[in-house]
PARO-824377 format. One line per 10 residues: their letters; for each residue x, y negated, z negated of C-alpha. Coordinates in nm, 2 decimals. Layout:
N
A) X/Y/Z ~ ...
***
This chain:
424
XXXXXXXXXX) 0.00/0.00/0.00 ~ 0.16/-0.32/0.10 ~ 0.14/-0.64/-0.12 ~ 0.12/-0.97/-0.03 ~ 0.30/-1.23/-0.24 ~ 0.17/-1.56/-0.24 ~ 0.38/-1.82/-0.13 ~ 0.53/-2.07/-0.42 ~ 0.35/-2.40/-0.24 ~ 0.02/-2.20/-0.22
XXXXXXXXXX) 0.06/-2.08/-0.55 ~ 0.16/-2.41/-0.72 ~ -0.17/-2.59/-0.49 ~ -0.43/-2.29/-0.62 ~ -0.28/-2.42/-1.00 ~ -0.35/-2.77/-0.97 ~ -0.71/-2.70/-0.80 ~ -0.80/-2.48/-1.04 ~ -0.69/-2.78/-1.33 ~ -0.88/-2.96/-1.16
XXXXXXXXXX) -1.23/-2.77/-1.17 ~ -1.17/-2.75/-1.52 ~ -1.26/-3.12/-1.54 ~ -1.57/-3.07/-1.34 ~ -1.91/-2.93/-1.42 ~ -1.95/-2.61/-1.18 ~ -2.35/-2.68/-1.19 ~ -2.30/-3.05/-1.09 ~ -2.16/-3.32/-0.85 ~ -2.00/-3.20/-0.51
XXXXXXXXXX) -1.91/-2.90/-0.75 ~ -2.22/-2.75/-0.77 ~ -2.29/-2.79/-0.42 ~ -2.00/-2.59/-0.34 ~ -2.02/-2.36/-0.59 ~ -2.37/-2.28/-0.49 ~ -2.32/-2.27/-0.10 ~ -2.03/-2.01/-0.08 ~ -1.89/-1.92/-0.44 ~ -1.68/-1.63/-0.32
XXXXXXXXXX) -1.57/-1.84/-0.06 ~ -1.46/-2.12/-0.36 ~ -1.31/-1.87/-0.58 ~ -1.09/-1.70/-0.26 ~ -0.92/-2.06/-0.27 ~ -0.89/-2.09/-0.64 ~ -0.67/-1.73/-0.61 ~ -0.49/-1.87/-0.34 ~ -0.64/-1.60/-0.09 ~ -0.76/-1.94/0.16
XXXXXXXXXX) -0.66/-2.28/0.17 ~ -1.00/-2.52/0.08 ~ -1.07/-2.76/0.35 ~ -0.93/-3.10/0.29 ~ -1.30/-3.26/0.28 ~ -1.36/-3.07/0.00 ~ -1.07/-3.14/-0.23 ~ -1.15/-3.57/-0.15 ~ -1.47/-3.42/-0.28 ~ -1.35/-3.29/-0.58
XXXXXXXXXX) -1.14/-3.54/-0.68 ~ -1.44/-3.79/-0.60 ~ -1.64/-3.56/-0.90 ~ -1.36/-3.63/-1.13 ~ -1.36/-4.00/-1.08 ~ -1.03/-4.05/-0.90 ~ -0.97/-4.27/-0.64 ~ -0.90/-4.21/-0.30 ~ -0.55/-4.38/-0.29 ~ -0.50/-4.28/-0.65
XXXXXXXXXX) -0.18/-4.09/-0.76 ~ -0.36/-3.75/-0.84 ~ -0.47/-3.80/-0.43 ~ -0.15/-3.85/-0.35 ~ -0.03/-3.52/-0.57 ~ -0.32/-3.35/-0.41 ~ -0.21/-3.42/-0.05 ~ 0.16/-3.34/-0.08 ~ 0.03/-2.99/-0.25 ~ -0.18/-2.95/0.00
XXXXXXXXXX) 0.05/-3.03/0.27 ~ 0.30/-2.79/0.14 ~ 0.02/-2.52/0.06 ~ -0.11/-2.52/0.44 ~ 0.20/-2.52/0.57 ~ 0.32/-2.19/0.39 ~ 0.02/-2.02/0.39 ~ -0.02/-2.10/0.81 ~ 0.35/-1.89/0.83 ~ 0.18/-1.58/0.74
XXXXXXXXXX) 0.12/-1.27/1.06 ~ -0.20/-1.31/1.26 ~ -0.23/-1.74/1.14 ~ -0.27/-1.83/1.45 ~ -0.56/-1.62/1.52 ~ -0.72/-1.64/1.20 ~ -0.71/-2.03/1.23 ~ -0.84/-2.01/1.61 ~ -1.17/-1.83/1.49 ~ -1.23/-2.01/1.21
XXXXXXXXXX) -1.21/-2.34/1.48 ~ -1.43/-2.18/1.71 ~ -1.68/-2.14/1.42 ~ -1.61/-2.49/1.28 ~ -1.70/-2.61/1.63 ~ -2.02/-2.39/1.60 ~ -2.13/-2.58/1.37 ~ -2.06/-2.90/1.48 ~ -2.23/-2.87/1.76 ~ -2.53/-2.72/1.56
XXXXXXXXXX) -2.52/-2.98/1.32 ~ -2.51/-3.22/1.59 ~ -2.85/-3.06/1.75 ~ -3.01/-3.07/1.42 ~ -2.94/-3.45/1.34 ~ -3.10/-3.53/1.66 ~ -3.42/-3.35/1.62 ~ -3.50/-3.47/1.28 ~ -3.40/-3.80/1.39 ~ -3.65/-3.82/1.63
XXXXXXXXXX) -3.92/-3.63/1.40 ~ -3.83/-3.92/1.11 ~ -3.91/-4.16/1.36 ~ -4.24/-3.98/1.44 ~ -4.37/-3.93/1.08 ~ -4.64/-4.09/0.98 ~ -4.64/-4.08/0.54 ~ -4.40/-4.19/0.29 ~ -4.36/-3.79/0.14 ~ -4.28/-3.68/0.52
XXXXXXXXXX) -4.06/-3.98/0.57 ~ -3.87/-3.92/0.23 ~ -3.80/-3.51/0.30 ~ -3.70/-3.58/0.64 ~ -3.44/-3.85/0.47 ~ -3.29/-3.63/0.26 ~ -3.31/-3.37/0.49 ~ -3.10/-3.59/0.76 ~ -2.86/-3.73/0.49 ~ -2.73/-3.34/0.39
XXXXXXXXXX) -2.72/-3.25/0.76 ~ -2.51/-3.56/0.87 ~ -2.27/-3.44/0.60 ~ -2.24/-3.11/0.70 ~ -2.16/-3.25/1.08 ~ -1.90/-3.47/0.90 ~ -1.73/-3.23/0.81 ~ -1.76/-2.94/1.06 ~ -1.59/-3.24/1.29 ~ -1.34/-3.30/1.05
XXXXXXXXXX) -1.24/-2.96/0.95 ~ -1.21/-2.92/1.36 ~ -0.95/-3.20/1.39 ~ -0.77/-3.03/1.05 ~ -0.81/-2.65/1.18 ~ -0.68/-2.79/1.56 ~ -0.39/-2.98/1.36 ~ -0.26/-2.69/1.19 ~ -0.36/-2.45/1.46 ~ -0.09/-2.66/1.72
XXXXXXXXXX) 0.17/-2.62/1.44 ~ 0.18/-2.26/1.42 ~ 0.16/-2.26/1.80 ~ 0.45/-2.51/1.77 ~ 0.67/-2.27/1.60 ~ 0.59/-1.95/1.77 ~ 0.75/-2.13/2.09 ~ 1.03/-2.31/1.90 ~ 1.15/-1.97/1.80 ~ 1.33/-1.86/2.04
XXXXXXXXXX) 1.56/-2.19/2.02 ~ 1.72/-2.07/1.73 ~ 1.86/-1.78/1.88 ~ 2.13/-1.86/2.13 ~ 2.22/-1.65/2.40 ~ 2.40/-1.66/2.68 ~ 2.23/-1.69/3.01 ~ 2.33/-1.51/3.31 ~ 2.51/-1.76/3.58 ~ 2.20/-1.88/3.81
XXXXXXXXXX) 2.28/-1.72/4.22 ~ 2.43/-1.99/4.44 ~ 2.18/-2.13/4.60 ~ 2.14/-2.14/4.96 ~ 2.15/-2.50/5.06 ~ 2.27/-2.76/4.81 ~ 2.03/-2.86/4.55 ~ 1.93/-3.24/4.35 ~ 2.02/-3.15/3.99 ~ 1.69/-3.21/3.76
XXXXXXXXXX) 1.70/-3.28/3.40 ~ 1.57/-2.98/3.18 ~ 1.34/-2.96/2.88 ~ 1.02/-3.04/2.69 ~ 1.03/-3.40/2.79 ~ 1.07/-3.36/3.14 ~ 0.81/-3.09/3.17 ~ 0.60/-3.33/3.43 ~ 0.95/-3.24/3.65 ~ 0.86/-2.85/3.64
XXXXXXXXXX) 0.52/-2.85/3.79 ~ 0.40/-2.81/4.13 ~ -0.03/-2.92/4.24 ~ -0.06/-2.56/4.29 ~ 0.08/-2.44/3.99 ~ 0.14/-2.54/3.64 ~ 0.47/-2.41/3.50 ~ 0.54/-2.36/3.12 ~ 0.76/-2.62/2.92 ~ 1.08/-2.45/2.89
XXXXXXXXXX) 1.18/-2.55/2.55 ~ 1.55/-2.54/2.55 ~ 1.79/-2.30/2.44 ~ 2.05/-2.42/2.23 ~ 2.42/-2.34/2.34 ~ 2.65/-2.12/2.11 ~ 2.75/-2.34/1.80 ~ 2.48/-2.59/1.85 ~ 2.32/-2.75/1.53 ~ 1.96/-2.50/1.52
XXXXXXXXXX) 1.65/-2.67/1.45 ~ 1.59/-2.75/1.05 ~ 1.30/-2.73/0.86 ~ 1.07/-2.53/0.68 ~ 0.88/-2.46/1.00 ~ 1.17/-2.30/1.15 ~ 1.19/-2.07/0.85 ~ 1.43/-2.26/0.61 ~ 1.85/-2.32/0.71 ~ 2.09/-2.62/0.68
XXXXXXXXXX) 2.31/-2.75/0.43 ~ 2.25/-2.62/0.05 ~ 2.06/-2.85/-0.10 ~ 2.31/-2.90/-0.39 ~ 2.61/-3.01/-0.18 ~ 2.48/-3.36/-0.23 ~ 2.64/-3.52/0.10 ~ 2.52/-3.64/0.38 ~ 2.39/-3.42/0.72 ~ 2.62/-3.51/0.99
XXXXXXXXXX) 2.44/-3.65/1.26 ~ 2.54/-3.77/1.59 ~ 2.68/-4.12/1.64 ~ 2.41/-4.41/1.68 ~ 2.23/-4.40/1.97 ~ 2.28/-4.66/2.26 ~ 1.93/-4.88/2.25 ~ 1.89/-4.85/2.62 ~ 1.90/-4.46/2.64 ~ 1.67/-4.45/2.29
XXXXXXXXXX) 1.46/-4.65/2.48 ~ 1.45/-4.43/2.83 ~ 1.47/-4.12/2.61 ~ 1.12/-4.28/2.43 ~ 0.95/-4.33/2.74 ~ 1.02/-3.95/2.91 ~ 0.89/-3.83/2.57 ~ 0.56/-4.00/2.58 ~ 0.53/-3.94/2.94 ~ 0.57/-3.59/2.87
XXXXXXXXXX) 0.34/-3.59/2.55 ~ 0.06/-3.74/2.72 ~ 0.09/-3.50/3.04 ~ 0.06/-3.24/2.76 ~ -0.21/-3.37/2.56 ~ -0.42/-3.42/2.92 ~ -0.35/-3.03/3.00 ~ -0.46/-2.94/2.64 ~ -0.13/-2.77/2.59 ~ -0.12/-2.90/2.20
XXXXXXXXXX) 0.14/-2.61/2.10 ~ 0.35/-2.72/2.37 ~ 0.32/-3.12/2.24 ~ 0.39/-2.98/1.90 ~ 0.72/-2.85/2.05 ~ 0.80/-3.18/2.17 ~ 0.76/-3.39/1.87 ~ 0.97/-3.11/1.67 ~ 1.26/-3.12/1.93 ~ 1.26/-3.49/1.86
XXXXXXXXXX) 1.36/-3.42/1.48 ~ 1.63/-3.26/1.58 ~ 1.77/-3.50/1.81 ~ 2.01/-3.83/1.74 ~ 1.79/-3.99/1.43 ~ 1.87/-4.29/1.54 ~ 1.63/-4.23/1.85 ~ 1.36/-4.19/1.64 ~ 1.25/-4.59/1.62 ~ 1.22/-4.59/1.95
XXXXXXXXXX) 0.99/-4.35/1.98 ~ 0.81/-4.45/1.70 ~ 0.77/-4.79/1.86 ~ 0.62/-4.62/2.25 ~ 0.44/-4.37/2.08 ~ 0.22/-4.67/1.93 ~ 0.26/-4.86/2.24 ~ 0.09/-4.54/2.40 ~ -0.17/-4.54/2.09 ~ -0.02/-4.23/1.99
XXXXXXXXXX) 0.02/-4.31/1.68 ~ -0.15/-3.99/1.50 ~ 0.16/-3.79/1.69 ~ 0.37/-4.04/1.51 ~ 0.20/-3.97/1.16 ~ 0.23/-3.56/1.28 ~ 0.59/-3.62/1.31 ~ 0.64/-3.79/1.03 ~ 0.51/-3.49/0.83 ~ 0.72/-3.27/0.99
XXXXXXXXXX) 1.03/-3.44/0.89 ~ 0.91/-3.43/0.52 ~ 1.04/-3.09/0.59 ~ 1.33/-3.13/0.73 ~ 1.68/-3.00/0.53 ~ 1.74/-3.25/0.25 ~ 2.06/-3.46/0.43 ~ 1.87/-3.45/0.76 ~ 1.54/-3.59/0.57 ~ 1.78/-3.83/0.41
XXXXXXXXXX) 1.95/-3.92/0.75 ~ 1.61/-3.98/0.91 ~ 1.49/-4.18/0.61 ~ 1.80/-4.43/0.61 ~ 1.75/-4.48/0.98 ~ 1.36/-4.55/0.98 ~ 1.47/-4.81/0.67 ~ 1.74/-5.00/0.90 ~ 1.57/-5.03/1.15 ~ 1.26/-5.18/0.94
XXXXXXXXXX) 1.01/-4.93/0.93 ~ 0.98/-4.96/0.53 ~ 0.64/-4.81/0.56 ~ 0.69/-4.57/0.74 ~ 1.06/-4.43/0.54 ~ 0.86/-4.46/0.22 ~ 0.56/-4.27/0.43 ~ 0.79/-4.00/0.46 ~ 0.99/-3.98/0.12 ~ 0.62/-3.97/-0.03
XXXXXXXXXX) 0.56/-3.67/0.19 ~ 0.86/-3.48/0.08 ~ 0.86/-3.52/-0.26 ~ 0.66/-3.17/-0.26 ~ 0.95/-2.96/-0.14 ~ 1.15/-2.79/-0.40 ~ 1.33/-2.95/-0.73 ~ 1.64/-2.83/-0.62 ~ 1.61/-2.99/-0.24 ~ 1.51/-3.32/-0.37
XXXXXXXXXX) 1.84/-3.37/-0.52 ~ 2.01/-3.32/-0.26 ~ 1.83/-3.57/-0.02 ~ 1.87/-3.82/-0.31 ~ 2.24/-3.77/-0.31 ~ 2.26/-3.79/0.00 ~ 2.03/-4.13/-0.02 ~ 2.28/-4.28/-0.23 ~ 2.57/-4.15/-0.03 ~ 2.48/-4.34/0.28
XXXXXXXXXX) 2.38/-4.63/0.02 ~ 2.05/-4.64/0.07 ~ 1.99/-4.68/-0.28 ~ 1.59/-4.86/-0.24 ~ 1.52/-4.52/-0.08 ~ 1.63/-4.31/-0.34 ~ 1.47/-4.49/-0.58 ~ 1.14/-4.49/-0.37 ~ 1.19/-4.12/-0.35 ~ 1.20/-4.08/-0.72
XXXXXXXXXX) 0.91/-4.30/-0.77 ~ 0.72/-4.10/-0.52 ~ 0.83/-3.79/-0.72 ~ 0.74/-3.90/-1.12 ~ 0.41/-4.06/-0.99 ~ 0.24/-3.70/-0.83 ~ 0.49/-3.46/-0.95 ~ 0.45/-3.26/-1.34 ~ 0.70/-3.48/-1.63 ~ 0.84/-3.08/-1.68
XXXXXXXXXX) 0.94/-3.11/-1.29 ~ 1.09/-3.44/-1.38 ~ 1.31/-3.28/-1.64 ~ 1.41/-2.95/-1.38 ~ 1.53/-3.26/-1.12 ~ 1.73/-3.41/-1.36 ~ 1.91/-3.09/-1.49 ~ 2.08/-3.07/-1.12 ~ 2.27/-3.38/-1.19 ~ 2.20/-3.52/-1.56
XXXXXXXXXX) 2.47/-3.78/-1.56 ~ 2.32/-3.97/-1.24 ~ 1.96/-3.85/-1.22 ~ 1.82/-3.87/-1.54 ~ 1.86/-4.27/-1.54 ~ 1.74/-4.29/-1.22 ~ 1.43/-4.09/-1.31 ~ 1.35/-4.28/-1.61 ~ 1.47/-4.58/-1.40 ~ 1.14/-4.48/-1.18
XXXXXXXXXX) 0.88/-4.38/-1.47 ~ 0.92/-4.73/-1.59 ~ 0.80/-4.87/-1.24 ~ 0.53/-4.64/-1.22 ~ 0.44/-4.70/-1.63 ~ 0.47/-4.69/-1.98 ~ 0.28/-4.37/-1.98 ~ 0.45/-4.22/-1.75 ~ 0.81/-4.32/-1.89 ~ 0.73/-4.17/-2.27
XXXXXXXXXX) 0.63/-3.86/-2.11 ~ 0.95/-3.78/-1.91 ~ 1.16/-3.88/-2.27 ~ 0.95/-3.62/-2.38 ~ 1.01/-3.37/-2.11 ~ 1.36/-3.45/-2.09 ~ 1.44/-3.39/-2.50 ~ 1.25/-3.06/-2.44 ~ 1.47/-2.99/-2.16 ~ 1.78/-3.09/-2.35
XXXX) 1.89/-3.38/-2.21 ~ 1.86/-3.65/-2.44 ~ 1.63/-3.88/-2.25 ~ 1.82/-4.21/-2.30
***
């Protein structure tokens, strides 16, 4: 009999919901609703068996009084972030999430349907007891088409990155290609990869995007979506990167990207996008402005957000790397966007990326880092940060209590005396 072990992120996300739902009555509020509708359904993502739609936990936290842009929300989204992401690594995923789009999409459409006919039997009615059923009985309905559509766009999200990796796999093998046959007249060179797929294709026939094989001794895609690697997150220095990119060939490279994207996205080939925004991480960081910049131009800017949260996975000196170069070139929001994101990773990880912060000396960043991290994360992971580097860390993290608050501050003393280290 074979046993499946829960993944850490899944596990850790099923151990704050189920805190959470300890505040909450089960018989009231969105709660009850839930809990009435599909209980086995509720309790499979209490154990960790399925990941709860993200509508629901805003739900949830809604019954327990916190705000949307509060710091358990923020908690709750870099769990959940972490949670989906390991639990969507799992054999047959991609399957599993297809169906459960296709019956998300079911229900849209049903829910859709069912909106307009009592929409047009409301307007018909002819008492104030009709009227008032038909009321309520549009309001529940419009919800439920809320979020069928939403838990599409989630479900079509994380189905593209499981696509995404399944086709980036095969990158982080090398091999060694046989030499091509000589060809019998001479041929025009054309550039090669995900972002000049638009060159590959033909009106009669669409060719696959040939996602590059790296050469022997090349720097392998990073990441916890391509299944972990990179430097140990204890060296504390730096990734090395390549040398800054010229502006003019950021911009060009920017431009074949989108191109390529949106020639993608038009084809409905979202795996293959996905592919395209990941080979970007692992590119010159110092390209990644750029892009940012004509991916908004494009209004992509949800493939900007998507890659954003892809590099809060990233090895902790490449993470660091990309964050230091999305801060000089100005993009505050969006480097403390992405430090936010990552502060769900591993204890051990963080330290690294803040060493590697400070190494590059982007001391604001490592400090918005550790602000991220005491504001959603547990004072007890506080105090496990700190023991990777007491001497530096644990006035940093206090350091960053104190802007979050007072509260916040006495608890991490407290944490960090239990842990043994002092606290001043």
């Amino acid at each position: 009999m074979t046993v499946y072990q829960l993944p850490v992120e899944v596990t850790a996300f099923a151990r704050w919901l189920t805190e959470l739902a300890g505040r909450l009555r089960p018989d009231a509020g969105w709660y009850g609703v839930f809990a009435a509708r599909d209980p086995e359904g509720l309790r499979a993502c209490f154990d960790g068996a399925e990941i709860l739609p993200w509508d629901v936990v805003e739900s949830l936290l809604q019954d327990a009084g916190e705000p949307a842009d509060g710091p358990l929300a923020d908690r709750a989204r870099a769990l959940y972030a972490a949670a989906a992401t390991a639990h969507d690594r799992h054999p047959g995923a991609s399957a599993a999430l297809a169906e459960r789009r296709d019956l998300m999409e079911h229900e849209r459409r049903y829910a859709e349907s069912r909106a307009r006919e009592l929409g047009e039997r409301l307007r018909a009615a002819t008492g104030e007891a009709e009227a008032a059923g038909l009321e309520n009985d549009l309001a529940w309905i419009r919800d439920d088409h809320a979020r069928a559509a939403a838990r599409v766009t989630e479900l079509t999200t994380r189905l593209a990155r499981v696509e995404g990796h399944a086709r980036a796999e095969p990158a982080l093998r090398p091999v060694r290609s046989p030499a091509p046959p000589a060809p019998a007249r001479p041929v025009k060179a054309r550039p090669r990869g995900a972002r000049y797929a638009w060159l590959e294709e033909s009106a009669e026939e669409r060719a696959p995007v040939a996602v590059p094989v790296l050469p022997t001794g090349g720097a392998a895609p990073r990441g916890a979506r391509f299944g972990g690697g990179g430097e140990s997150a204890g060296a504390g220095g730096p990734a090395r990167v390549a040398e800054a990119a010229d502006p003019a060939e950021a911009a060009r490279a920017a431009a074949n990207a989108v191109y390529a994207l949106q020639r993608l996205r038009a084809q409905g080939r979202s795996g293959e996008a996905h592919v395209l925004l990941c080979e970007a991480l692992n590119g010159p960081p110092d390209r990644l402005p750029a892009l940012a910049a004509e991916l908004h131009r494009a209004g992509l800017g949800a493939d900007w957000s998507t890659l954003l949260w892809e590099a809060a996975s990233l090895s902790p000196g490449r993470l660091a790397a990309v964050a230091g170069v999305l801060a000089d070139a100005g993009r505050a929001a969006d480097c403390d966007q992405l430090l936010r994101q990552g502060v769900a990773r591993p204890v051990e990880e963080l330290a690294g990326a803040c060493a590697a912060l400070h190494a590059e000396d982007h001391h604001r960043e490592a400090h918005a880092l550790l602000t991220a991290f005491v504001r959603v994360r547990t004072p007890e992971d506080a105090a496990r940060l700190a023991g990777a580097d007491p001497r530096g860390l644990v006035p940093q993290l206090l350091d960053a209590a104190r802007a979050v608050s007072d509260a916040r501050e006495r608890d991490l003393l407290h944490a960090l005396r239990v842990a043994g280290l002092g606290g001043a």
